[in-house]
N, C-alpha and C positions, 0 to 999 in steps of 0.2 A: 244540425245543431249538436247533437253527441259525439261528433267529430269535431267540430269547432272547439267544445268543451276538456273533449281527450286530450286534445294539441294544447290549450294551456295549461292545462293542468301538467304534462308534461315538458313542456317551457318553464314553467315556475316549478317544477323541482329539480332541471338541472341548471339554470341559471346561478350562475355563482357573482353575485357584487362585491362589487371593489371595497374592501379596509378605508373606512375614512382613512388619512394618513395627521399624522400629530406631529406636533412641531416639534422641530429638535430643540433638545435639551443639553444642559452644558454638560462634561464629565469630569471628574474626579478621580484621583486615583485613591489607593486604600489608604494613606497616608495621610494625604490632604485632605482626605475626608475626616480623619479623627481632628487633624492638628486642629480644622474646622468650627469643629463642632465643639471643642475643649477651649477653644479662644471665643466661639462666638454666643454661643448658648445662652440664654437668661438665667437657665438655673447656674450656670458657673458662677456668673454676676453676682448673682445673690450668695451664692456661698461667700465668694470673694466680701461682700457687706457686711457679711456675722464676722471677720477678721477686722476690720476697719471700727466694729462695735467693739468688738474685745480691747482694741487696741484706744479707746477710747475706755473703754470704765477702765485701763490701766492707768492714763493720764489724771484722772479722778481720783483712784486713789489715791498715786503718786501725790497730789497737791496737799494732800491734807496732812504729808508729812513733811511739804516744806514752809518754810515762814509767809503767814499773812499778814499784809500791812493794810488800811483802811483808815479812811478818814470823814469828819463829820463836822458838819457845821451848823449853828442852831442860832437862832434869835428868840427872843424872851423879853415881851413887854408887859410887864404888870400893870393894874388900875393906879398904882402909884409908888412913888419909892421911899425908899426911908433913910433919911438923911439927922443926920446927929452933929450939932455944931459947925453948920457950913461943909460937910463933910457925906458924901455918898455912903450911906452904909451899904442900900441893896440900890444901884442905880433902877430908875423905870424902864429902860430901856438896855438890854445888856447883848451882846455876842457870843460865841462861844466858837472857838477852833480847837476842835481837837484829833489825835491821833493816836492808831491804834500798832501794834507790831511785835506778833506775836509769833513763837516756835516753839515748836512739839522738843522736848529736852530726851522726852522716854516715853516712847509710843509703842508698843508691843504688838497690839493690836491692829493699829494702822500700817506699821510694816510688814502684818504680816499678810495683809490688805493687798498689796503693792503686790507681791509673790504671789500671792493665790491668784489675780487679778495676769499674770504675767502665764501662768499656767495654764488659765481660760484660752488666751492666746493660740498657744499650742495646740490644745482640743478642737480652739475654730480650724488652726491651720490645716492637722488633720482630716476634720469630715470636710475642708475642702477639697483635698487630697481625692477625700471620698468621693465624693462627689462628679468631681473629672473623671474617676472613675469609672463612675456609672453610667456618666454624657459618651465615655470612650466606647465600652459595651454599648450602649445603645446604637451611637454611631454606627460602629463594626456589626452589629446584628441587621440594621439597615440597608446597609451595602450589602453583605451576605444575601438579603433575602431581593435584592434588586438584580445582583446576579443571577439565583436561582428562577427568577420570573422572567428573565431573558432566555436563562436555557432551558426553560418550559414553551416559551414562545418558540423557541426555534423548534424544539420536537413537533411543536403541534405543526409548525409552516410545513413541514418533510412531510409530516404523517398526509396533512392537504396535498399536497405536491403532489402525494403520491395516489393520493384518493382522485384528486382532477385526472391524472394520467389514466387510469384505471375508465374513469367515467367514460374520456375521451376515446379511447379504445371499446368500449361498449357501445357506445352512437357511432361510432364508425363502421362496427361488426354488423350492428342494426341497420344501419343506412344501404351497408352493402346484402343486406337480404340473407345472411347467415349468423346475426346474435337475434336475441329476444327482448322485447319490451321488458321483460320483470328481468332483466340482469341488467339492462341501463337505468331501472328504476332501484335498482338496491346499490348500483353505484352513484347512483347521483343521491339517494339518501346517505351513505357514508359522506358524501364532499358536504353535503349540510351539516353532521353532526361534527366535524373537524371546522369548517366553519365557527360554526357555534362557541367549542372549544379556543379558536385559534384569538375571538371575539374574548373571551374570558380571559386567554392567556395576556390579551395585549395591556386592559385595562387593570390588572393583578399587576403587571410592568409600571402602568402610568400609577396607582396606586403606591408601591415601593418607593418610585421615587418620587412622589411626595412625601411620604414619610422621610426619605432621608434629606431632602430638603427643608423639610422643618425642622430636624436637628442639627442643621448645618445654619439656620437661622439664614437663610436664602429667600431670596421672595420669591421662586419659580421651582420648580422638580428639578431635581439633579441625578445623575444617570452614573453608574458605577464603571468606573475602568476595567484596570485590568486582575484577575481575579488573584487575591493575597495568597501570602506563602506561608504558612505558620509553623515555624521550626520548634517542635515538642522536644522537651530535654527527654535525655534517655534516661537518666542518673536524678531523683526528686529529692534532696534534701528536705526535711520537714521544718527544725530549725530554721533554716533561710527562707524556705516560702513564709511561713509562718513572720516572719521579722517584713518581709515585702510586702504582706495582703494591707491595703488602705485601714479597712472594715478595723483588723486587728489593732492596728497601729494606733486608731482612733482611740478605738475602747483601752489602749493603754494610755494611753495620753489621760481618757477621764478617770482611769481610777489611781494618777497619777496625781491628779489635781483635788480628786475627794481625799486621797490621803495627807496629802499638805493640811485641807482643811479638818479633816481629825488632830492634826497633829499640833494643829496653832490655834486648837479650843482654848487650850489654857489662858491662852495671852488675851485672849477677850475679858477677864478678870483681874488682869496686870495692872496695875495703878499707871498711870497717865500721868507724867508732869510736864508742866509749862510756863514758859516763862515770858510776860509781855511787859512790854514797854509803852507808857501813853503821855505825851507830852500836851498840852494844854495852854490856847493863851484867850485868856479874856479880855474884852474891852466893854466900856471901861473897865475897869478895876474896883471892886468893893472896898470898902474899909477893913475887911477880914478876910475876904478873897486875894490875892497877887493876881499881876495879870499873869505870869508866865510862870506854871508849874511844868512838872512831872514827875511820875510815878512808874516803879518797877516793882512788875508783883511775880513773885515763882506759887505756880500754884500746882497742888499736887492732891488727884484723884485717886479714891481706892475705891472699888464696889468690894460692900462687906453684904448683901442680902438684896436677893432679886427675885424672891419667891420662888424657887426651882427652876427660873428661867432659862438658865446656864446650862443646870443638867438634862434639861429636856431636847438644847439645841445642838449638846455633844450625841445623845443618842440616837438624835435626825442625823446626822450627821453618820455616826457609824453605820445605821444602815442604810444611808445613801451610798456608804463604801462598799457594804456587802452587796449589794444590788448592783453598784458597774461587777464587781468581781464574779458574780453567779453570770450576768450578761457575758463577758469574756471567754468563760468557761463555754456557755451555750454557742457563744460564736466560732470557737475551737473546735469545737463537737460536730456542727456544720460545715466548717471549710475541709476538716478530713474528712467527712462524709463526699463533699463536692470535690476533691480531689478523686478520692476511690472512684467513685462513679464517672467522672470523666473520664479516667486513665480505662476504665473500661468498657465507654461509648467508644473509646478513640479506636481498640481494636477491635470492637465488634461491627463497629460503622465499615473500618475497616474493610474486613472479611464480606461482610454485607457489600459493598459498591464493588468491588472484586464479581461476587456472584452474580450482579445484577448485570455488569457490563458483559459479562459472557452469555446472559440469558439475552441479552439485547442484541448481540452482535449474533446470536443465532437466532432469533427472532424475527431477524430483518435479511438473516440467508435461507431460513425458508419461506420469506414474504417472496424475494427473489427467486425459487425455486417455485413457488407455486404460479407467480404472473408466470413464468416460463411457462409450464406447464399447461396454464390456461391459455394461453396463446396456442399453445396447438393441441387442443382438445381435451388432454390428459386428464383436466381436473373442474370443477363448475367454479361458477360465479360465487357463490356460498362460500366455497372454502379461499378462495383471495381475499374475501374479503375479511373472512375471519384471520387470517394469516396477515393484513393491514391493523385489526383490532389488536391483535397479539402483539405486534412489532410497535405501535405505537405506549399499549403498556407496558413494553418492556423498555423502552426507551423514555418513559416517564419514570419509572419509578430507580432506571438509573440516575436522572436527575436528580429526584428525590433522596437518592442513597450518596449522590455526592455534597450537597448541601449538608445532608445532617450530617457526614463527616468534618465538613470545613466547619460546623458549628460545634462539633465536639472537640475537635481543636483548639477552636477561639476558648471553650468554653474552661478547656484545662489550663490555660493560660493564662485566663481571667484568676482560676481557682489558686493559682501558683503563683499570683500575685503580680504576673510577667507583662501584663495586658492594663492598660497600654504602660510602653516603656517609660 
């Protein structure tokens, strides 16, 4: 029975099963995954909405500065009418047609309605701007990290590869009466623990691309092509970026639009004239009434006293201004800051994926140098395996070192206003 026992127990720790396998998915390249995601996205939708609003209280205003016409009709029966000499004074029963047709002569205020309403506009168009912005980053950070989960997958498949090879060489040294049970039991525990790993790496992949499939408003995970090329200017005008970032552009657009509205307080106090026109025909006809009048009235408003209402709404007003303008400043403040700091992820990532790639590439020449070795006695089982431990994190965290560069890239790009084009 403690043989029976031994033998499974060592069956079930070197028994390797198969990777469910997952269905293919579509790909993308870096391209069509933005263009994607910036044409398909709900939050694009919705930005594009707040422009179609804007563009609509424009219309509103505009009306109220051109001619309204209206018309109205009425009946009117009294308990009786009153009649003088065979003759209707107030008929019992009487109609009324009339109409109304009216224009603003001098509206100061309502035009200035029209413009400030016309500059809202702009502001929507802007944080649409922005917004694409954000869906594009998001995008490109998705795809980034779809690839980086690929090329973690593949590190971990080698590192098994290499770990199964290793096992397989131990049951066979074993079988033939010159390896040891505890060196085919420390390699068939390595092929577990890269297992395990290779398990984590696949669902981190199917994971990625879900996420980027929801930003591409797909109904299925989408899988990243071929990995983007991000061409960094050597030469950073500040000026120009600065004139390119979305974020900037916007917050000029609003304190573009609160200055209009400082600026056209006055006219809220403007006097208003107007001049309407109202023609009128009655049936019957009174004895004092005609049936068919009309009347032209020029009528002309001034506010003389509004309890400080005026002054209270000019000073809302100004610091509505100073408030985008502080905001402006604070977002200046940040985008040189995320400039600096990207331009110096870019070469430190740099230098860093440099080091790693040489630490990797001799990493996995003394993994090679030790299996040698272990093959003809030189060296134990302990140190391959430790020399498969070494070469796999050094081959991971080259990974990791090429990733955060292609993200420090995207990211100065993003900062420079360059991203997406």
């Amino acid at each position: 029975m403690r043989r029976l026992l031994l033998a499974l127990a060592t069956f079930g720790a070197v028994a390797t099963p198969a990777r469910a396998q997952t269905p293919p998915v579509a790909t993308v390249t870096f391209e069509e995954a933005i263009a994607r995601a910036i044409e398909r996205n709900p939050t694009v939708a919705r930005a594009a909405t707040a422009i179609a609003r804007a563009e609509a209280l424009l219309d509103q205003a505009r009306a109220l500065t051109r001619p309204n016409v209206s018309l109205r009709f009425a009946t009117v029966t009294l308990d009786r009418g009153v009649s003088f000499d065979d003759a209707d004074v107030i008929p019992r029963n009487q109609s009324t047609l009339s109409a109304t047709a009216s224009v603003p002569l001098y509206a100061p205020a309502r035009w200035a309605r029209v413009v400030q309403a016309r500059a809202q506009i702009d502001v929507a168009s802007a944080s649409a701007a922005e917004v694409r912005r954000q869906i594009g980053v998001a995008a490109a950070e998705a795809y980034l990290a779809v690839i980086a989960a690929r090329r973690q997958l593949e590190v971990d498949e080698r590192s098994l590869e290499t770990a199964r090879a290793h096992l397989d060489y131990a049951r066979r040294r074993l079988e033939g009466g010159v390896g040891s049970r505890l060196n085919m039991l420390r390699a068939a525990q390595e092929v577990a623990v890269d297992e395990s790993r290779l398990e984590a790496a696949g669902l981190a992949l199917r994971q990625a691309q879900e996420a980027l499939g929801v930003l591409l408003a797909e109904g299925s995970p989408v899988d990243a092509g071929p990995e983007p090329g991000f061409d960094v200017p050597s030469v950073i005008d500040e000026a120009a970026w600065m004139a390119a970032r979305p974020d900037l552009v916007t917050q000029g657009a609003i304190i573009r639009a609160a200055e209009r509205v400082v600026r056209d307080s006055w006219k809220d106090v403007a006097p208003l004239a107007t001049l309407a026109f109202d023609p009128q025909v009655v049936t019957p006809a009174g004895l004092f009434q005609p049936s068919r009048t009309w009347r032209l009235t020029l009528e002309v408003t001034q506010p003389i006293f509004q309890g400080g209402l005026q002054r209270a709404v000019s000073r809302e007003r100004r610091v509505t201004l100073d408030a985008s303008k502080i905001a402006l400043t604070d977002l200046e403040i940040q985008a040189r800051s995320e400039v600096r700091l990207a331009q110096v992820a870019v070469t430190s990532y740099t230098r860093a994926l440099d080091s790693a790639r040489r630490a990797a590439g001799q990493a996995n020449e003394v993994l090679t140098i030790t299996t040698t070795a272990f093959e003809v006695g030189a060296t134990t089982n302990i140190e391959v395996i430790d020399a498969q431990r070494s070469a796999r994190d050094a081959d991971t965290a080259a990974t990791l070192s090429a990733d955060a560069l292609r993200r420090a890239r995207l990211h100065l790009l993003v900062a420079l206003g360059r991203f997406p084009g």
